[in-house]
Backbone as numpy.savetxt, mean C-alpha at the origin, in Angstrom:
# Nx Ny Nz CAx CAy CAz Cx Cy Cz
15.00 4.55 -18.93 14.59 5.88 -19.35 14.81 6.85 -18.19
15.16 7.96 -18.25 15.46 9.17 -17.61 13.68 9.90 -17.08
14.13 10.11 -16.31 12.72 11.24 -15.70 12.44 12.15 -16.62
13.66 13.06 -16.96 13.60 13.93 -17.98 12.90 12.84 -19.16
13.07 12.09 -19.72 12.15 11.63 -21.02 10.81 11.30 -20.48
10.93 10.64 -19.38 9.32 10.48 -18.68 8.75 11.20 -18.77
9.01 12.70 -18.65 7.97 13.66 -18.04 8.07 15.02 -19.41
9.26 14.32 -20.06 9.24 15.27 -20.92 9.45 16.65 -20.92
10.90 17.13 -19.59 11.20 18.09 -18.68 12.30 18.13 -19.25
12.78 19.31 -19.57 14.41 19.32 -20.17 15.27 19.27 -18.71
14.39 20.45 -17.81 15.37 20.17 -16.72 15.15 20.49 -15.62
15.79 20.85 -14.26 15.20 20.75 -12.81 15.78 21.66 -12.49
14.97 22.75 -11.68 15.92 23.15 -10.90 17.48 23.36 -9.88
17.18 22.16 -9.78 18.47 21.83 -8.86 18.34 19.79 -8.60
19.02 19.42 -8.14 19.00 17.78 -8.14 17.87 17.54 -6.82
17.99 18.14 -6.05 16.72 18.00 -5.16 15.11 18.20 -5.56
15.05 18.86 -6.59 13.67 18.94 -6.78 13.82 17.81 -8.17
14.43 17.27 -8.65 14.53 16.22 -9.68 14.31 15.27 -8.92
15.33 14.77 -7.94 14.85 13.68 -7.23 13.32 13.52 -6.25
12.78 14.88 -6.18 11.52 14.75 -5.36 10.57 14.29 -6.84
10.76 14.97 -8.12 9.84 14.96 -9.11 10.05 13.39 -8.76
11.07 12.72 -8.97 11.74 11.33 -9.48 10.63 10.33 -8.67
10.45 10.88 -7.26 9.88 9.81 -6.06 8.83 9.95 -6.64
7.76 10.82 -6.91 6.54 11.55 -6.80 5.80 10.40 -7.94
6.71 10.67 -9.36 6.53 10.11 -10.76 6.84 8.62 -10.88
7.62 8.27 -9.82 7.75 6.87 -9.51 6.90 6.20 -8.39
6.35 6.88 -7.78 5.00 6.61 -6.77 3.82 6.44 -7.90
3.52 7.34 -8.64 2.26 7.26 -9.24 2.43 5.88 -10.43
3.78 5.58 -10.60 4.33 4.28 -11.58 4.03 2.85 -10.90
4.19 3.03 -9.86 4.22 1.72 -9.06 2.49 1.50 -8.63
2.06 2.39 -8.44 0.51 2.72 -7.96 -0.18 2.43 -9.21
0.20 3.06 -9.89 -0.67 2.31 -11.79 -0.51 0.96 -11.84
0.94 0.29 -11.89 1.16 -0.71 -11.81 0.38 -2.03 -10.99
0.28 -1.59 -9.51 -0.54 -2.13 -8.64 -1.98 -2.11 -8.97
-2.74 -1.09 -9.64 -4.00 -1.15 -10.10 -4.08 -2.40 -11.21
-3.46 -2.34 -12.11 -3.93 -3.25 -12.85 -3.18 -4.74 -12.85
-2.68 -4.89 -11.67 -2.70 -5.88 -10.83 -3.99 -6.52 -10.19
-4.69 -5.17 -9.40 -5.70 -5.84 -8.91 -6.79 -5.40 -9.31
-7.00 -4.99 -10.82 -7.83 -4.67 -11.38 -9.06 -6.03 -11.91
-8.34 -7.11 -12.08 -8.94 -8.31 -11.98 -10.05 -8.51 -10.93
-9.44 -8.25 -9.95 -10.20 -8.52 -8.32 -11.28 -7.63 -8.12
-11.37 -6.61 -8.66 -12.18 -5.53 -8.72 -11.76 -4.92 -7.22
-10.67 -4.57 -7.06 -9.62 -4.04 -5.63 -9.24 -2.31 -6.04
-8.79 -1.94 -5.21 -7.96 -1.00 -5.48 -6.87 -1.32 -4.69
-5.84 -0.25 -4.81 -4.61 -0.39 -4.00 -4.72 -0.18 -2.41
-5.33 0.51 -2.38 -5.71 1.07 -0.52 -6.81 -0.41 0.08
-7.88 -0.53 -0.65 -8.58 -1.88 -0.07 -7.61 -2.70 -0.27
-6.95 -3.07 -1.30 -5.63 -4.37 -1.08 -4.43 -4.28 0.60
-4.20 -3.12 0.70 -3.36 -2.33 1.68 -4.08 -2.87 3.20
-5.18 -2.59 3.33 -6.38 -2.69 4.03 -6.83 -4.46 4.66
-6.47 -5.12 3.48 -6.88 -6.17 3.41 -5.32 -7.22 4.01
-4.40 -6.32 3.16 -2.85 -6.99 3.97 -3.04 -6.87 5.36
-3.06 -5.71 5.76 -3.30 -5.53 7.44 -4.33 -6.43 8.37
-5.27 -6.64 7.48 -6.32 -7.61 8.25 -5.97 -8.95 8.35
-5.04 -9.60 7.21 -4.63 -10.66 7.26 -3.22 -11.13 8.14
-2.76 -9.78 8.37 -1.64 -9.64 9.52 -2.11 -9.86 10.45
-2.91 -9.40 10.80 -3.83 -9.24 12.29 -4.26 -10.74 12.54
-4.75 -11.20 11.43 -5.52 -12.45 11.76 -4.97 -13.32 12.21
-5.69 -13.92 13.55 -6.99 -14.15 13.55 -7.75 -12.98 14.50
-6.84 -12.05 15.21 -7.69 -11.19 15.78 -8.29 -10.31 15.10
-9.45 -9.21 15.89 -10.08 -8.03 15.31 -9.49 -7.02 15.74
-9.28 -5.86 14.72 -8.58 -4.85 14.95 -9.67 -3.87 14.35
-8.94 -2.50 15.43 -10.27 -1.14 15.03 -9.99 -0.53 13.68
-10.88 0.45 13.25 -10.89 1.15 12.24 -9.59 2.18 12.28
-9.03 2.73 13.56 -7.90 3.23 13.88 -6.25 2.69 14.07
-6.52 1.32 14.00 -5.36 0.80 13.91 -5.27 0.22 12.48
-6.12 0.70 11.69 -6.29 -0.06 10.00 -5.69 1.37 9.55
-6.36 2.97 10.04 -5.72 3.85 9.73 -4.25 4.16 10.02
-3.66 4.29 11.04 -2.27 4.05 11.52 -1.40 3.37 10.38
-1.58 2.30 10.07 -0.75 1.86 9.27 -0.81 1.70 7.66
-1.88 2.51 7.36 -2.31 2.96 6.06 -0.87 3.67 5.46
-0.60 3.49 4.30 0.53 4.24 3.85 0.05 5.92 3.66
-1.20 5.82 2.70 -2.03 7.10 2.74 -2.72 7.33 3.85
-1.76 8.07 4.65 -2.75 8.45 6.08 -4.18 9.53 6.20
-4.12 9.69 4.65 -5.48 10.58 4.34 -7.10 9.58 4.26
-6.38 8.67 3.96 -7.15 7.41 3.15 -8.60 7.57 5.00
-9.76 7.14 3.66 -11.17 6.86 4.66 -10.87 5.70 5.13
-10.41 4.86 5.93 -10.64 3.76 6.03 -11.83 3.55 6.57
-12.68 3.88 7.10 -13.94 3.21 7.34 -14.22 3.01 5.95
-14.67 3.95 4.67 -15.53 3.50 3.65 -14.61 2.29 3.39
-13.21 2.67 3.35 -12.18 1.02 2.63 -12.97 -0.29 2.90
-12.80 0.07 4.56 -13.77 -1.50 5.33 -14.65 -1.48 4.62
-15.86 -0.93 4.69 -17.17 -1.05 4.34 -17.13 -1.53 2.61
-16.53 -1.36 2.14 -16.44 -2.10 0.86 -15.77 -3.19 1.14
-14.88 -3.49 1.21 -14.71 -4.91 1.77 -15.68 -5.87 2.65
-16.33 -5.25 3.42 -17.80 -5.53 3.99 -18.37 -6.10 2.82
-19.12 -5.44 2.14 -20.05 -5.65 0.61 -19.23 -6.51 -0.29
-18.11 -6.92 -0.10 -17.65 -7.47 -1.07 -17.03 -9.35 -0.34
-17.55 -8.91 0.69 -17.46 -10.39 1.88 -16.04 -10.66 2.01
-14.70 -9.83 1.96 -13.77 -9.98 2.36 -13.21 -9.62 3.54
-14.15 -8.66 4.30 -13.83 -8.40 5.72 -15.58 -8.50 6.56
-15.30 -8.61 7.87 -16.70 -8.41 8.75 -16.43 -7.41 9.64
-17.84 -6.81 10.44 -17.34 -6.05 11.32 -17.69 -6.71 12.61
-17.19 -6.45 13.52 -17.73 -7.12 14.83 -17.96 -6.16 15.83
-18.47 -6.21 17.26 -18.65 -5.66 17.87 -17.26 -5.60 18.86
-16.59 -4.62 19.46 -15.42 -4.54 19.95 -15.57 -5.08 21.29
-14.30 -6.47 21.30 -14.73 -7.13 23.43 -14.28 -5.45 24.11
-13.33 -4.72 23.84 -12.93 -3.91 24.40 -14.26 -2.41 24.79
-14.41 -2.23 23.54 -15.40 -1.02 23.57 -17.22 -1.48 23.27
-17.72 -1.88 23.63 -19.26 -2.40 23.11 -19.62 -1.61 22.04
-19.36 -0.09 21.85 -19.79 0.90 21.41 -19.66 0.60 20.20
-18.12 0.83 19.71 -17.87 0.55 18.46 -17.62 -0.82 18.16
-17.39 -0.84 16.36 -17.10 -2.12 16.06 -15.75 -2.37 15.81
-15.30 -3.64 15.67 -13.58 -4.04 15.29 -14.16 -4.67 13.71
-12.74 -4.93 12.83 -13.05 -5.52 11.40 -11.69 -6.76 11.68
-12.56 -7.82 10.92 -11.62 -8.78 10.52 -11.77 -9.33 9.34
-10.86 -10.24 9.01 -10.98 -10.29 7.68 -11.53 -11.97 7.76
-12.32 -12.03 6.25 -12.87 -13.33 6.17 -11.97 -14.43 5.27
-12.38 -15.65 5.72 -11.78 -16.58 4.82 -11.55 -16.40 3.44
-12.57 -15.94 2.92 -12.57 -15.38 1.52 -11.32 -14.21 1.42
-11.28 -13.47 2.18 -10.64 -12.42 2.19 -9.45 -12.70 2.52
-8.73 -13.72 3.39 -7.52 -14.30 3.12 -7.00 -15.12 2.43
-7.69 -15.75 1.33 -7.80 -16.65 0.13 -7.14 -15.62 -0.69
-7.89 -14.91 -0.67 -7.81 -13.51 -2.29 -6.44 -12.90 -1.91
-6.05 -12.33 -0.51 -4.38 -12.14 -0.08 -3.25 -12.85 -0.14
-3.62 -14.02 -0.15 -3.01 -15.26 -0.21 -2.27 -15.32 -2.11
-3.82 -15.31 -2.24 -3.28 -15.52 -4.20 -2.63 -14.31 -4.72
-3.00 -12.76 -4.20 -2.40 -11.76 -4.71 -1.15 -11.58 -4.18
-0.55 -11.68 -3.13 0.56 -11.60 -2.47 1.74 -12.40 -3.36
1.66 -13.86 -3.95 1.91 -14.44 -4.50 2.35 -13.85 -6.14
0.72 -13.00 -6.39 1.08 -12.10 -8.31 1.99 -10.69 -7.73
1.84 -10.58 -6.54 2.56 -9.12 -6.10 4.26 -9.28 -6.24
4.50 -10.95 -5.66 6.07 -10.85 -5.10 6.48 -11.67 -6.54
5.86 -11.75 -7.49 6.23 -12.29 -8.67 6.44 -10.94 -9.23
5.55 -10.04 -9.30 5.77 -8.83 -10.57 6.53 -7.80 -9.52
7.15 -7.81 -8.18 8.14 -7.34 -7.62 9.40 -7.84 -8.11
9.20 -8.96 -8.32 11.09 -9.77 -8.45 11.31 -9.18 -10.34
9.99 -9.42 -10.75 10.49 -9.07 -12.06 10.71 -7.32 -12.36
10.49 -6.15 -11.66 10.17 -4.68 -12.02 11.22 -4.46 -11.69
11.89 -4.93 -10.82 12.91 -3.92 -9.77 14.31 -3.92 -10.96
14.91 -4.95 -12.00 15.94 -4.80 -12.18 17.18 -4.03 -11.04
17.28 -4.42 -10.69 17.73 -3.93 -9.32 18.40 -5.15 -8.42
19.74 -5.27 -8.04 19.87 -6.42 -7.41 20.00 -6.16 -5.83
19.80 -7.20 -5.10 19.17 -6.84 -3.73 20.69 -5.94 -2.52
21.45 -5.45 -3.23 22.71 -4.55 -2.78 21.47 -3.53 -3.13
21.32 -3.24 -4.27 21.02 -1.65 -4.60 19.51 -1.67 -4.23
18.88 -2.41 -3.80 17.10 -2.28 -3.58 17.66 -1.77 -2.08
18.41 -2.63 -1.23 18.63 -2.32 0.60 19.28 -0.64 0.49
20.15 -0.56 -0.49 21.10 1.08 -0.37 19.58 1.93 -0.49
18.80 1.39 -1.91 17.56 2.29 -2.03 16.84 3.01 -1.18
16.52 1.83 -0.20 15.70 1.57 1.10 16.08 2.28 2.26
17.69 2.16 2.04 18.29 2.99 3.38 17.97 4.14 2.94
18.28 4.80 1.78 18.78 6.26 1.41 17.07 7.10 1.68
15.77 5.92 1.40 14.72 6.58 1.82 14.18 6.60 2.92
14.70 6.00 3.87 14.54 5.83 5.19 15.36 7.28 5.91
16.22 7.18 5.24 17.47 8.36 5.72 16.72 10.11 5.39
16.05 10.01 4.44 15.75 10.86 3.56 14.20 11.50 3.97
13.66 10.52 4.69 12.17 10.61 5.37 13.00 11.42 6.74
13.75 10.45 7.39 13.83 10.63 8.74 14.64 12.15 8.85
15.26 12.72 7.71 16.12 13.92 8.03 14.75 15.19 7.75
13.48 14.78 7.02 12.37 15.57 7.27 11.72 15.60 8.01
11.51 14.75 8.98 11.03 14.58 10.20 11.82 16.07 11.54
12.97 15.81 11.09 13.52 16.87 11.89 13.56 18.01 11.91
């Protein structure tokens, strides 16, 4: 299906603001998608996000600022993220060897169990969405890498 039928837009200004609609409407597609993925888990996408990073990290503790850093949504609270993961016994907080002051978060056994099994429903309903063979997913990848980095400038 066409964007134009998606959105029900006869037409775009120009191909640049089609292709921004295109990313925007295909961000919020993949993000729906991911919800009711981990809608089971009682997750969202940002605590799942949250929870990848902790299991990267592991076995060390990492701060609330290096959980933000690599947040895709750099708006995102990550303290509340942690703190629900806290309440939900998939992450702990600890006291930092570095800073006494503050705390570091790691993630719990439980909490790499549950990454473990979703990572697994993630790279299954990845191989099946993309129709896309892995020539045109890498061109994809470049062209948005290319496409970030020429806004940067």
């Amino acid at each position: 299906m066409s964007i134009e039928k998606d959105i029900k837009q006869k037409s775009f200004k120009n191909v640049y603001q089609k292709v921004a609609v295109n990313l925007m409407f295909t961000e919020s597609w993949l993000l729906n998608h991911y919800s009711q993925l981990l809608k089971p888990y009682n997750l969202s996408d940002k605590q799942y996000f949250v929870l990848k990073i902790l299991s990267e990290s592991h076995p060390d503790t990492v701060s609330v600022n290096f959980i933000l850093e690599r947040m895709l949504d750099k708006m995102s609270n990550a303290s509340r993220l942690v703190d629900k993961l806290v309440e939900k016994k998939l992450a702990v907080k600890v006291r930092s060897k570095v800073d006494k002051r503050s705390m570091d978060v790691a993630i719990t056994s439980q909490g790499l169990q549950l990454v473990e099994e979703l990572n697994k429903k993630v790279a299954l309903w990845e191989a099946n969405y993309a129709r896309l063979t892995k020539e045109e997913i890498k061109a994809l990848h470049d062209l948005l890498n290319k496409m970030r980095d020429s806004i940067k400038q």
